[in-house]
DSSP file (Angstrom, degrees, kcal/mol; ACC not computed):
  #  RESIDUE AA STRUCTURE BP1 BP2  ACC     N-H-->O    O-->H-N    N-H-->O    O-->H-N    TCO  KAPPA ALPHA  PHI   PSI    X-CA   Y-CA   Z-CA
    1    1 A X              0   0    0      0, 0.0     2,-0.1     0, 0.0    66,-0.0   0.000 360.0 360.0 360.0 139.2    3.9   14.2  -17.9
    2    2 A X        -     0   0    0      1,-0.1    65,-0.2     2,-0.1     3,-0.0  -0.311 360.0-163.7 -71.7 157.5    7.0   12.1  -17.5
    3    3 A X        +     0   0    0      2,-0.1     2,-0.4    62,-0.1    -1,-0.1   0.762  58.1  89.4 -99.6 -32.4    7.7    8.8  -19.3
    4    4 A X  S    S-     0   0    0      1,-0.1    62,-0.4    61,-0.0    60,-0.1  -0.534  77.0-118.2 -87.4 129.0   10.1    7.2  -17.7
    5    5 A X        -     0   0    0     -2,-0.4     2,-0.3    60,-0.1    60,-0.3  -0.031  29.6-165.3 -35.1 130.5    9.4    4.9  -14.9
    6    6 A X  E     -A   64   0A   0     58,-5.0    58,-2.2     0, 0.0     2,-0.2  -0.886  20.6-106.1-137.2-158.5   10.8    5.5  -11.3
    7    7 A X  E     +A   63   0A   0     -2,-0.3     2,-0.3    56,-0.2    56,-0.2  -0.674  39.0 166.0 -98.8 157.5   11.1    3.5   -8.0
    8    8 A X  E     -A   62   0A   0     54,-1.1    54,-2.0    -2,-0.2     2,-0.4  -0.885  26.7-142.1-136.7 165.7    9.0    3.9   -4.8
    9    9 A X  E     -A   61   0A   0     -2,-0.3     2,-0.4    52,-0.2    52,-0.2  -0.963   9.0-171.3-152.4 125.2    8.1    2.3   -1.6
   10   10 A X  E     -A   60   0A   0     50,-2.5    50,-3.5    -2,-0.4     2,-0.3  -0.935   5.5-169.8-120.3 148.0    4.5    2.3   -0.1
   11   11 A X  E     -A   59   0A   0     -2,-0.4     2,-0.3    48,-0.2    48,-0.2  -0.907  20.9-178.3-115.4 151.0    4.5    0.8    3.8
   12   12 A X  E     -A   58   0A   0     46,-1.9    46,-1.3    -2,-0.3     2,-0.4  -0.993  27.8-128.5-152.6 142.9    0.7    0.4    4.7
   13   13 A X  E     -A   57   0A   0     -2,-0.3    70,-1.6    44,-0.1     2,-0.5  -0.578  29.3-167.3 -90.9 145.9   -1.6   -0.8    7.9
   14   14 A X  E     -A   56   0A   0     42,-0.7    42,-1.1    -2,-0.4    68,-0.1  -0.843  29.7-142.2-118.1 151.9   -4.1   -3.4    7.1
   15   15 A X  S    S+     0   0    0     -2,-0.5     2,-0.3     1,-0.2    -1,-0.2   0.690  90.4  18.8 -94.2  -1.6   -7.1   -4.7    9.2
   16   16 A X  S    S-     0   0    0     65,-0.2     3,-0.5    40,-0.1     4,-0.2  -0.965  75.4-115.3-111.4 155.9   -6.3   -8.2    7.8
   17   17 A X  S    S+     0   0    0     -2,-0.3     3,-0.3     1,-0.2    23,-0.1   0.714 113.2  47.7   9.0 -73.3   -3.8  -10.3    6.3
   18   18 A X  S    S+     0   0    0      1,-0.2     3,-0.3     2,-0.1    -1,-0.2   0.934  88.3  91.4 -71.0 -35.4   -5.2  -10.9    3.3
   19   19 A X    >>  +     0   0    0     -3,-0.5     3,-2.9     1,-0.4     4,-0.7   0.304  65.1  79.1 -42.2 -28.9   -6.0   -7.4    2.9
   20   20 A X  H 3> S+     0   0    0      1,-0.4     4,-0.6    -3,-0.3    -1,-0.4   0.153  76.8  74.1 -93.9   9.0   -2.8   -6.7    1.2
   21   21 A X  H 3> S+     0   0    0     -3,-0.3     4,-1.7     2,-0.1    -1,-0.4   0.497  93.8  52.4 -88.1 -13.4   -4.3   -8.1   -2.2
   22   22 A X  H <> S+     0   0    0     -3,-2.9     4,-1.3     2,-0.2    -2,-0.2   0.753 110.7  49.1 -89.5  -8.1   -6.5   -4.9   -2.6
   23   23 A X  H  X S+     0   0    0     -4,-0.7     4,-1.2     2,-0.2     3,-0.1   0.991 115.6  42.3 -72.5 -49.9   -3.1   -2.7   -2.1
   24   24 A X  H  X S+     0   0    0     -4,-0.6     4,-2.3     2,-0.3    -2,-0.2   0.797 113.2  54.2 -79.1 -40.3   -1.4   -5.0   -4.7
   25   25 A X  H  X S+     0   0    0     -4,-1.7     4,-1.8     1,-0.2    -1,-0.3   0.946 104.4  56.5 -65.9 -34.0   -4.9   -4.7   -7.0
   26   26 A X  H  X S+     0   0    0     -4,-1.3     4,-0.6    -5,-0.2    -2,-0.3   0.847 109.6  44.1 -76.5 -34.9   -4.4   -1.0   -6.7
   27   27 A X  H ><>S+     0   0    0     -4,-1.2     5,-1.5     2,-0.2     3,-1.3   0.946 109.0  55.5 -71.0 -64.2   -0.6   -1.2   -8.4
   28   28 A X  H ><5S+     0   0    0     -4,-2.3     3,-1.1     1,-0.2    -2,-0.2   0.688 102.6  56.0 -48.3 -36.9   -1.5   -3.3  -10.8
   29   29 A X  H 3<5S+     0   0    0     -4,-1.8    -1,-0.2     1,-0.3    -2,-0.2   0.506 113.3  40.3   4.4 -62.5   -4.2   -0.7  -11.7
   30   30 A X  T <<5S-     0   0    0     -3,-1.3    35,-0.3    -4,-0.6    -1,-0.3  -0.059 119.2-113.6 -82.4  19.7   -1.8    2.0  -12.2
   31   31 A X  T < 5 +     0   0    0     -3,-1.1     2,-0.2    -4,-0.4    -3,-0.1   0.629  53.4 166.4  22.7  43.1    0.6   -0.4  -13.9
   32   32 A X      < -     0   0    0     -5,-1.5     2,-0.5    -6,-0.2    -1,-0.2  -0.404  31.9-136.9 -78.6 154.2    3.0   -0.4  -11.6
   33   33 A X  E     -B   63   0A   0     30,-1.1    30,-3.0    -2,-0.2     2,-0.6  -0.806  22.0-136.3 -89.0 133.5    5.9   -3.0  -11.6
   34   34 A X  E     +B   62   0A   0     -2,-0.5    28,-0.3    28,-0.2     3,-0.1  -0.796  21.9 179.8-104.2 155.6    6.8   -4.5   -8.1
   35   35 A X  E     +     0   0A   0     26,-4.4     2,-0.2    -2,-0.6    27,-0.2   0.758  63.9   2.1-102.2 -41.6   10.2   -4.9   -7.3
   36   36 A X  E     -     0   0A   0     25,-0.4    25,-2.8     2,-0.0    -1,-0.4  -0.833  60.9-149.7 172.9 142.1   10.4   -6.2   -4.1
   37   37 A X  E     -B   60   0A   0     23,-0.3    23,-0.3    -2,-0.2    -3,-0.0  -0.996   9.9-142.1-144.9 121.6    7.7   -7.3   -1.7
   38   38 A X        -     0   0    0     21,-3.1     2,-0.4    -2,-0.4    23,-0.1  -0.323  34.4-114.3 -77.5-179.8    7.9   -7.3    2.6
   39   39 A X        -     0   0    0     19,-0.0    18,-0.1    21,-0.0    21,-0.0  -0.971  34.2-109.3-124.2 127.7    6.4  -10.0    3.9
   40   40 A X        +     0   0    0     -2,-0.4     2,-0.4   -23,-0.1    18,-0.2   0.190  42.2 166.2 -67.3 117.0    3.2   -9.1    6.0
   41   41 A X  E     -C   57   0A   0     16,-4.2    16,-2.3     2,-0.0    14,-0.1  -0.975  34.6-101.4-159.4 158.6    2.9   -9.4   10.2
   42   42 A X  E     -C   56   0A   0     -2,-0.4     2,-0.4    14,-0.2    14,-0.2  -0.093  34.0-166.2 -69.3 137.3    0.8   -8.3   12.9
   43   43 A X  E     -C   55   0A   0     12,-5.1    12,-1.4    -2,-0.0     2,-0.2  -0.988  26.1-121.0-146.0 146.3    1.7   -5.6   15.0
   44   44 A X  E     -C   54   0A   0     -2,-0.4    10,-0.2    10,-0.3     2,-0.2  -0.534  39.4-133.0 -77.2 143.5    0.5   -4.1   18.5
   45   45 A X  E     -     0   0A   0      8,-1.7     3,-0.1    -2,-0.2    -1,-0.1  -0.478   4.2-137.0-102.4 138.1   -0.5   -0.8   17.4
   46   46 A X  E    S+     0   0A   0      1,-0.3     2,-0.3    -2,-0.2    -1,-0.1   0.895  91.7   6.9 -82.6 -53.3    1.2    2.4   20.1
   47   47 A X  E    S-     0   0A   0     -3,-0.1     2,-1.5     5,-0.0    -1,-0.3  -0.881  96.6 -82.7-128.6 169.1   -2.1    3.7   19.7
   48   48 A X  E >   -     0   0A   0     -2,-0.3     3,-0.6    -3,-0.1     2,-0.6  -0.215  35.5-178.3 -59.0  99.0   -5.5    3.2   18.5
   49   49 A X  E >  S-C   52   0A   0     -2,-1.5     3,-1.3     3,-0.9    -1,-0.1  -0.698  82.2  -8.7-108.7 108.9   -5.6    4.2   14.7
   50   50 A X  T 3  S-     0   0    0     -2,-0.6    -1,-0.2     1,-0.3     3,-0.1   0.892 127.7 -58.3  60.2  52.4   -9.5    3.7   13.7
   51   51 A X  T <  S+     0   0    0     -3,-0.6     2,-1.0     1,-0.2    -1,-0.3   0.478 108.7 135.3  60.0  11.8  -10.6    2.0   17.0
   52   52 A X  E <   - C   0  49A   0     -3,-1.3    -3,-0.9     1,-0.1    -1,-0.2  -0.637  41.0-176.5-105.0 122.2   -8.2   -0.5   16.2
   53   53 A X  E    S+     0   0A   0     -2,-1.0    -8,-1.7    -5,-0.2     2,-0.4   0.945  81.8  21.4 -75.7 -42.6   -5.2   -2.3   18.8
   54   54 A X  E     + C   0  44A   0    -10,-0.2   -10,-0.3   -39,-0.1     2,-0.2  -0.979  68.7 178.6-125.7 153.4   -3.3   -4.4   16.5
   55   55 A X  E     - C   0  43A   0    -12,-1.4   -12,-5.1    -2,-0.4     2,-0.6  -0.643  36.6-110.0-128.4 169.4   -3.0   -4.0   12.2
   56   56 A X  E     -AC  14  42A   0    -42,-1.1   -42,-0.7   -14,-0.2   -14,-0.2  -0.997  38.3-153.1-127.7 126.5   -0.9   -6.2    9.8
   57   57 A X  E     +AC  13  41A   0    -16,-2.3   -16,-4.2    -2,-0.6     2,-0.3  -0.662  25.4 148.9-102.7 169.0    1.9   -4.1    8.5
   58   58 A X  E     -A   12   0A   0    -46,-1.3   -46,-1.9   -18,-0.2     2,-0.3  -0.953  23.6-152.2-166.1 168.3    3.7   -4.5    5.2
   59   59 A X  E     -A   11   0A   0     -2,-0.3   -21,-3.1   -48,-0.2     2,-0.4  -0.996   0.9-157.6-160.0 165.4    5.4   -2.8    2.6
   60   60 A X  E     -AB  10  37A   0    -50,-3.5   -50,-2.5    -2,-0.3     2,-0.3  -0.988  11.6-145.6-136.4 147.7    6.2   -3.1   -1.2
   61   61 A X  E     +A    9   0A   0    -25,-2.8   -26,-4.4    -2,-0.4   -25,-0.4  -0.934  38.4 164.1-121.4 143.4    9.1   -1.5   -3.4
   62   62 A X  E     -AB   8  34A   0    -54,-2.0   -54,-1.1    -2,-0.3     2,-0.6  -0.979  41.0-124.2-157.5 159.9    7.7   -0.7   -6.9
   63   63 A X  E     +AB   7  33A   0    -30,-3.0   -30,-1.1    -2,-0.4   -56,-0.2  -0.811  38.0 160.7-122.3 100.7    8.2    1.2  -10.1
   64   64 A X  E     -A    6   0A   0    -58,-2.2   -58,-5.0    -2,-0.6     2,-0.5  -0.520  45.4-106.3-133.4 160.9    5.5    3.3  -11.0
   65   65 A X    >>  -     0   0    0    -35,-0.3     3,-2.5   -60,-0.3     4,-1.8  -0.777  49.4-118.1 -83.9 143.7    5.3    6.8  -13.7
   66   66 A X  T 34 S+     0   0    0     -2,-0.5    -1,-0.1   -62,-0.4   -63,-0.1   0.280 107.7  56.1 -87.3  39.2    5.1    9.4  -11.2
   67   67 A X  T 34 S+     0   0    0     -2,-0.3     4,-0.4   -65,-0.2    -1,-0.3   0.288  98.5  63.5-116.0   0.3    1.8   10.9  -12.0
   68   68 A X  T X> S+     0   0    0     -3,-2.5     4,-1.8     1,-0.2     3,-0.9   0.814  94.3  73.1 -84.1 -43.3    0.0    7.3  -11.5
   69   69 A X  T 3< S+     0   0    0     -4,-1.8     4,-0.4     1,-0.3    -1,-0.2   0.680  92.6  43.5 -55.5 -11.2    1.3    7.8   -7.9
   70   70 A X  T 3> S+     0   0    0      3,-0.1     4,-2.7     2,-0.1    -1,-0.3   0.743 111.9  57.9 -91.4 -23.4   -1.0   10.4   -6.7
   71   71 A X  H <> S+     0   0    0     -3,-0.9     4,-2.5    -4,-0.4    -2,-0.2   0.918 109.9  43.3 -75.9 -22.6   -3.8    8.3   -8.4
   72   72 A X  H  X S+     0   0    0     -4,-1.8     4,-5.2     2,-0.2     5,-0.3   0.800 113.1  49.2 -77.8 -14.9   -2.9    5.3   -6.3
   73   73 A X  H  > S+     0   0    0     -4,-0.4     4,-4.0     2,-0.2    -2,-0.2   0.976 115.9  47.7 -75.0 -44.1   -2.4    7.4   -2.8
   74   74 A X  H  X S+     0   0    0     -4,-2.7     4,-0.8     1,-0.2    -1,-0.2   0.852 111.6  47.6 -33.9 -59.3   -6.0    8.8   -3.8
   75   75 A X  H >X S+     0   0    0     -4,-2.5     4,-1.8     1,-0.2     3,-1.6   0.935 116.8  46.4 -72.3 -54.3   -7.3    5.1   -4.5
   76   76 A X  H 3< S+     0   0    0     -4,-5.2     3,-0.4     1,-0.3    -1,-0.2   0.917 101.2  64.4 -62.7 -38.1   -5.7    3.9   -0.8
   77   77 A X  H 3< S+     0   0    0     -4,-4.0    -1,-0.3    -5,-0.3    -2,-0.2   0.838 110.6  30.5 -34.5 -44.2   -7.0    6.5    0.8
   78   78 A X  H << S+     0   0    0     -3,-1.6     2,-1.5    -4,-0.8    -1,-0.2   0.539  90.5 109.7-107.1  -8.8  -11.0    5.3    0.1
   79   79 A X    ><  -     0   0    0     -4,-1.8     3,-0.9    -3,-0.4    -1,-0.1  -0.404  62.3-157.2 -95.7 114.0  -10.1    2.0    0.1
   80   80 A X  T 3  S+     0   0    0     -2,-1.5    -1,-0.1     1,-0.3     2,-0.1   0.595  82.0  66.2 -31.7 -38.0  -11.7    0.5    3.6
   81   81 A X  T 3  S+     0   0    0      1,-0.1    -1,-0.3   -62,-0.1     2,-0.3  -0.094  88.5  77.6 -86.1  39.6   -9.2   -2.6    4.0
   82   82 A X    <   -     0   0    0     -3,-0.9   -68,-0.2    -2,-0.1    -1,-0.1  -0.699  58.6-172.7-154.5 129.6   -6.4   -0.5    4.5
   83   83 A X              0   0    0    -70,-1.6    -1,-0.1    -2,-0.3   -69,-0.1   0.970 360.0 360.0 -53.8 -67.7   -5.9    1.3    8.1
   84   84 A X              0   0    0    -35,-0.1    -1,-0.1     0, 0.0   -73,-0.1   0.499 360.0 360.0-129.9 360.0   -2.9    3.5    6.8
């Protein structure tokens, strides 16, 4: 497994706001460093992604070892406050 850190960018839908502390609990988790942070807004949806019309999109830039990084797509995946 590698050691040295490298850089990434996850963009994600949320059904709320706030939501975007369990994304941020989920880096810290893997010990990723963030870098850089979007700042979170509502968006009309083209179509419905999990019965849902509008999501709050967002994105984070972060520095992560890159085997942590499957364990975090794994962890977003099953976690319910986040759409995509």
């Amino acid at each position: 497994m590698e050691s040295e850190k490298k850089n990434y960018e996850i963009s994600f839908l949320l059904k709320e706001e706030n939501d975007v502390e369990a994304v941020l609990k989920h880096l810290s988790q893997i010990g990723a460093e963030i870098l850089n942070e979007g700042k979170i807004s509502e968006i009309k949806l083209a179509y419905p992604i999990k019965k849902l019309n509008l999501a709050y999109f967002g994105w984070v830039h972060f520095a992560a070892l890159p085997g942590e990084v499957l364990k975090l797509n794994s962890a977003l995946r099953l976690e319910g406050k986040v759409v995509r």
